[in-house]
C-alpha positions as CSV (number, residue, x, y, z in Angstrom):
1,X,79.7,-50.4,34.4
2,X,79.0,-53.3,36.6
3,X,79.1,-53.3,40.4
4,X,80.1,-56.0,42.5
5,X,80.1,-57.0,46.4
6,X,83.6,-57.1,47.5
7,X,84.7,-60.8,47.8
8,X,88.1,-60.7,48.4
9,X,91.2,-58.0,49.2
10,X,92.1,-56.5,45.8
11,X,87.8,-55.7,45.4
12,X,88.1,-54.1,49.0
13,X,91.3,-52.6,48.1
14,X,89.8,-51.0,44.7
15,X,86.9,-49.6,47.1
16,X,89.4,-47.9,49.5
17,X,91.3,-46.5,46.6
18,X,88.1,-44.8,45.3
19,X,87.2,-43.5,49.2
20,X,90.7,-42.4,49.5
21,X,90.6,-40.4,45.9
22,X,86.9,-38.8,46.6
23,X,87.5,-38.1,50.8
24,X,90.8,-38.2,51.7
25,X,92.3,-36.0,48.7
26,X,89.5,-34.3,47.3
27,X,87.7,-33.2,50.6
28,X,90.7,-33.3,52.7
29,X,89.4,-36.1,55.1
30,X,92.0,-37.1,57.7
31,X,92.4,-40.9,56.7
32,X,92.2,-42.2,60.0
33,X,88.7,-40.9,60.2
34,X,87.7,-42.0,56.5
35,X,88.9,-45.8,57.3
36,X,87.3,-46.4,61.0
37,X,86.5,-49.4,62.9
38,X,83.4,-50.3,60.9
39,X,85.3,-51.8,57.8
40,X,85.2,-55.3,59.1
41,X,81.2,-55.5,60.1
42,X,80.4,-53.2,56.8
43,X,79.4,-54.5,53.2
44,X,82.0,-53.2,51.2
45,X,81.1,-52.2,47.3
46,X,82.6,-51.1,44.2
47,X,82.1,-50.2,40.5
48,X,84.0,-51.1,37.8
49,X,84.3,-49.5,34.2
50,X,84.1,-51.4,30.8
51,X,88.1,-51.7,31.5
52,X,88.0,-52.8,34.9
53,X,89.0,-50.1,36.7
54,X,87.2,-48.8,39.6
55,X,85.3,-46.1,39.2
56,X,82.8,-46.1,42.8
57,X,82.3,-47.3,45.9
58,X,80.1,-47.7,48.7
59,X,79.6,-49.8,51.8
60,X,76.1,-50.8,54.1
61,X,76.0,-51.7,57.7
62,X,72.6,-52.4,59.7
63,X,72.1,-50.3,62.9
64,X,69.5,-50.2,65.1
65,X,67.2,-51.7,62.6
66,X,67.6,-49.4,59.6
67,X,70.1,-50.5,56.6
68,X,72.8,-47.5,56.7
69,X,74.4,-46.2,53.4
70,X,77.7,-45.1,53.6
71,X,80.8,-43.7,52.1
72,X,79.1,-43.0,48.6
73,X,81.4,-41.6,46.1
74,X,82.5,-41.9,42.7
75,X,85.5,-40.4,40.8
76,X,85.4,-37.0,39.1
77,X,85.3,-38.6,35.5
78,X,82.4,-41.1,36.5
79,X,80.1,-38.3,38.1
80,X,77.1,-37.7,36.0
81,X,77.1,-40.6,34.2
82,X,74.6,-42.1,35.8
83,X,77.5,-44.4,38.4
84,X,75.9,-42.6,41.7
85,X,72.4,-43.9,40.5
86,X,73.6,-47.4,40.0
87,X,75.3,-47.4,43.4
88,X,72.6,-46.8,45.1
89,X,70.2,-48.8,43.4
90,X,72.8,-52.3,44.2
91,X,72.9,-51.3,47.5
92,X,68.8,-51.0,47.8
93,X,68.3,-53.8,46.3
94,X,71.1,-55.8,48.4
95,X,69.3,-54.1,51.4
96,X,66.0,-55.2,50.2
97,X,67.3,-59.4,50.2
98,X,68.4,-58.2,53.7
99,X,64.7,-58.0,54.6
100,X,65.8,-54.6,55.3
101,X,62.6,-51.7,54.8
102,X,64.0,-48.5,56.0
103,X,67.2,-47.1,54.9
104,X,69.0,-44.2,56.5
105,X,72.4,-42.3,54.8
106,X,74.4,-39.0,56.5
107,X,74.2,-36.9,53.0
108,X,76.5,-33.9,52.5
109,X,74.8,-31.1,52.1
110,X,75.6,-30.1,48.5
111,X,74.5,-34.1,47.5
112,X,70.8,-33.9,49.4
113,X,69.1,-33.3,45.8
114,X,71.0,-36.1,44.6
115,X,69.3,-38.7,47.3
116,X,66.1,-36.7,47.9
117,X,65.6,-37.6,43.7
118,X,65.9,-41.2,45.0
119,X,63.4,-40.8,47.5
120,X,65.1,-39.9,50.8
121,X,64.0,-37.1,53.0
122,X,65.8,-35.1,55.8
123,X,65.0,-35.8,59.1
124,X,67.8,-33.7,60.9
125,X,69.4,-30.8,61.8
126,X,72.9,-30.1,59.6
127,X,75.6,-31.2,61.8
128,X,79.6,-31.5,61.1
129,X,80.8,-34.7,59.8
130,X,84.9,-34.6,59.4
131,X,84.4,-30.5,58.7
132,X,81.8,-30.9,56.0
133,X,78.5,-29.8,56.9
134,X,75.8,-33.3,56.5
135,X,72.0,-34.1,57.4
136,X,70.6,-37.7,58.1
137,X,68.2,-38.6,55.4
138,X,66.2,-41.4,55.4
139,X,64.1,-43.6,52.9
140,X,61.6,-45.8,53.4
141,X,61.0,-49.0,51.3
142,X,57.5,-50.0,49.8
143,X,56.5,-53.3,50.6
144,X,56.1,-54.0,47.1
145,X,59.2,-53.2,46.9
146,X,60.4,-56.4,49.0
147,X,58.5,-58.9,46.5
148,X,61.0,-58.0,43.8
Protein backbone atom coordinates (compact mmCIF):
# COMPACT_ATOMS: atom_id res chain seq x y z
CA UNK A 1 0.00 0.00 0.00
CA UNK A 2 1.49 3.33 -0.64
CA UNK A 3 -0.22 6.69 -0.13
CA UNK A 4 0.34 9.64 -2.12
CA UNK A 5 -0.69 13.54 -2.14
CA UNK A 6 -2.87 14.10 -4.95
CA UNK A 7 -0.85 15.86 -7.72
CA UNK A 8 -2.98 15.85 -10.53
CA UNK A 9 -6.85 15.00 -11.68
CA UNK A 10 -6.91 11.21 -12.09
CA UNK A 11 -5.11 11.05 -8.14
CA UNK A 12 -8.04 13.51 -7.06
CA UNK A 13 -10.38 11.61 -9.12
CA UNK A 14 -9.30 8.11 -7.47
CA UNK A 15 -9.93 9.93 -3.97
CA UNK A 16 -13.53 10.97 -4.89
CA UNK A 17 -14.23 7.57 -6.28
CA UNK A 18 -13.25 6.01 -2.83
CA UNK A 19 -15.52 9.04 -0.83
CA UNK A 20 -18.26 8.35 -3.21
CA UNK A 21 -18.03 4.25 -2.58
CA UNK A 22 -17.65 4.66 1.43
CA UNK A 23 -20.33 8.04 1.88
CA UNK A 24 -22.37 8.41 -0.90
CA UNK A 25 -23.35 4.62 -1.46
CA UNK A 26 -22.56 2.89 1.63
CA UNK A 27 -23.95 5.60 4.15
CA UNK A 28 -26.27 7.10 1.86
CA UNK A 29 -24.66 10.66 1.85
CA UNK A 30 -26.47 13.03 -0.54
CA UNK A 31 -23.41 13.84 -2.96
CA UNK A 32 -23.83 17.42 -3.03
CA UNK A 33 -23.05 17.39 0.66
CA UNK A 34 -20.11 14.78 0.48
CA UNK A 35 -18.30 16.99 -2.41
CA UNK A 36 -18.64 20.78 -0.80
CA UNK A 37 -16.91 23.93 -1.46
CA UNK A 38 -13.72 22.95 0.47
CA UNK A 39 -12.27 20.58 -2.30
CA UNK A 40 -10.26 23.35 -3.86
CA UNK A 41 -8.47 24.81 -0.40
CA UNK A 42 -8.23 21.01 0.98
CA UNK A 43 -5.17 18.50 0.73
CA UNK A 44 -6.56 15.85 -1.11
CA UNK A 45 -5.15 12.05 -0.37
CA UNK A 46 -5.27 8.57 -1.50
CA UNK A 47 -4.08 4.97 -1.18
CA UNK A 48 -3.18 2.72 -3.62
CA UNK A 49 -2.93 -1.17 -3.50
CA UNK A 50 0.10 -3.36 -4.80
CA UNK A 51 -2.07 -3.11 -8.21
CA UNK A 52 -2.63 0.43 -8.21
CA UNK A 53 -5.93 0.69 -7.45
CA UNK A 54 -7.35 2.90 -4.88
CA UNK A 55 -8.12 1.55 -1.90
CA UNK A 56 -8.41 5.08 0.67
CA UNK A 57 -8.78 8.42 0.90
CA UNK A 58 -8.55 11.39 2.96
CA UNK A 59 -8.14 15.11 2.75
CA UNK A 60 -6.61 18.03 5.50
CA UNK A 61 -7.47 21.62 5.65
CA UNK A 62 -6.16 24.18 8.45
CA UNK A 63 -8.91 26.09 10.33
CA UNK A 64 -8.59 28.37 12.96
CA UNK A 65 -5.17 27.12 13.78
CA UNK A 66 -5.75 23.38 14.22
CA UNK A 67 -4.87 20.90 11.11
CA UNK A 68 -8.53 19.33 10.31
CA UNK A 69 -8.78 15.63 9.22
CA UNK A 70 -11.42 14.89 6.94
CA UNK A 71 -13.31 12.49 4.84
CA UNK A 72 -11.44 9.32 6.22
CA UNK A 73 -12.56 6.20 4.65
CA UNK A 74 -11.33 3.13 3.07
CA UNK A 75 -13.13 0.39 1.03
CA UNK A 76 -14.85 -2.62 2.59
CA UNK A 77 -12.00 -5.02 1.38
CA UNK A 78 -9.16 -2.71 2.71
CA UNK A 79 -10.70 -2.23 6.32
CA UNK A 80 -8.67 -3.92 8.86
CA UNK A 81 -5.79 -4.22 7.16
CA UNK A 82 -4.09 -1.80 8.74
CA UNK A 83 -5.02 1.17 5.49
CA UNK A 84 -7.06 3.43 8.15
CA UNK A 85 -3.75 3.42 10.39
CA UNK A 86 -1.56 4.39 7.45
CA UNK A 87 -3.95 7.13 6.51
CA UNK A 88 -3.75 8.76 9.30
CA UNK A 89 -0.31 8.42 10.04
CA UNK A 90 0.53 10.34 6.18
CA UNK A 91 -1.72 12.85 7.07
CA UNK A 92 0.09 13.57 10.77
CA UNK A 93 3.08 13.46 9.58
CA UNK A 94 2.11 15.86 6.45
CA UNK A 95 0.50 17.97 9.26
CA UNK A 96 3.54 17.85 11.33
CA UNK A 97 5.90 19.56 8.05
CA UNK A 98 3.00 21.99 8.22
CA UNK A 99 4.23 23.21 11.58
CA UNK A 100 0.94 22.20 12.50
CA UNK A 101 0.66 20.87 16.62
CA UNK A 102 -3.03 20.28 17.19
CA UNK A 103 -5.15 18.23 15.09
CA UNK A 104 -8.89 18.14 15.27
CA UNK A 105 -11.29 15.39 13.12
CA UNK A 106 -15.45 15.13 13.29
CA UNK A 107 -15.35 11.13 14.03
CA UNK A 108 -18.55 8.96 13.55
CA UNK A 109 -19.52 7.61 16.33
CA UNK A 110 -19.13 3.89 15.74
CA UNK A 111 -15.14 4.92 14.54
CA UNK A 112 -14.23 6.99 18.02
CA UNK A 113 -12.21 3.81 19.29
CA UNK A 114 -10.55 3.74 16.05
CA UNK A 115 -9.06 7.49 16.52
CA UNK A 116 -9.12 7.56 20.36
CA UNK A 117 -6.27 4.33 19.75
CA UNK A 118 -4.36 6.98 17.83
CA UNK A 119 -4.56 9.38 20.48
CA UNK A 120 -7.48 11.65 19.94
CA UNK A 121 -9.99 12.50 22.67
CA UNK A 122 -13.69 13.87 22.51
CA UNK A 123 -14.24 17.18 23.27
CA UNK A 124 -17.97 17.47 22.18
CA UNK A 125 -21.32 16.77 22.42
CA UNK A 126 -22.65 14.07 19.52
CA UNK A 127 -24.16 16.19 16.97
CA UNK A 128 -25.71 15.20 13.29
CA UNK A 129 -23.40 15.34 10.48
CA UNK A 130 -25.34 14.36 7.03
CA UNK A 131 -27.85 11.99 9.40
CA UNK A 132 -25.03 10.07 11.07
CA UNK A 133 -24.51 10.81 14.55
CA UNK A 134 -20.41 12.37 15.04
CA UNK A 135 -18.22 14.00 17.90
CA UNK A 136 -15.22 16.47 17.45
CA UNK A 137 -12.15 14.79 18.59
CA UNK A 138 -9.01 16.25 18.82
CA UNK A 139 -5.25 15.31 19.16
CA UNK A 140 -2.50 17.07 20.28
CA UNK A 141 1.04 16.68 18.92
CA UNK A 142 4.23 16.31 21.15
CA UNK A 143 6.79 18.54 20.40
CA UNK A 144 9.11 15.87 19.86
CA UNK A 145 7.02 14.91 17.61
CA UNK A 146 7.80 18.08 15.25
CA UNK A 147 11.74 17.17 15.34
CA UNK A 148 10.97 14.12 13.22
Amino acid sequence: MKIKVVENQKELEDAFSIRKIVFVKEQNVPIEEEIDQYEDDATHFVMYGDTDNPLAAGRFRVVDGYGKVERICVLKEARKSGAGRKMMNAIETFARKQGLHKLKLNAQTHAIPFYAGLGYEVVSEEFLDAGIPHKTMVKQIPTEALAD
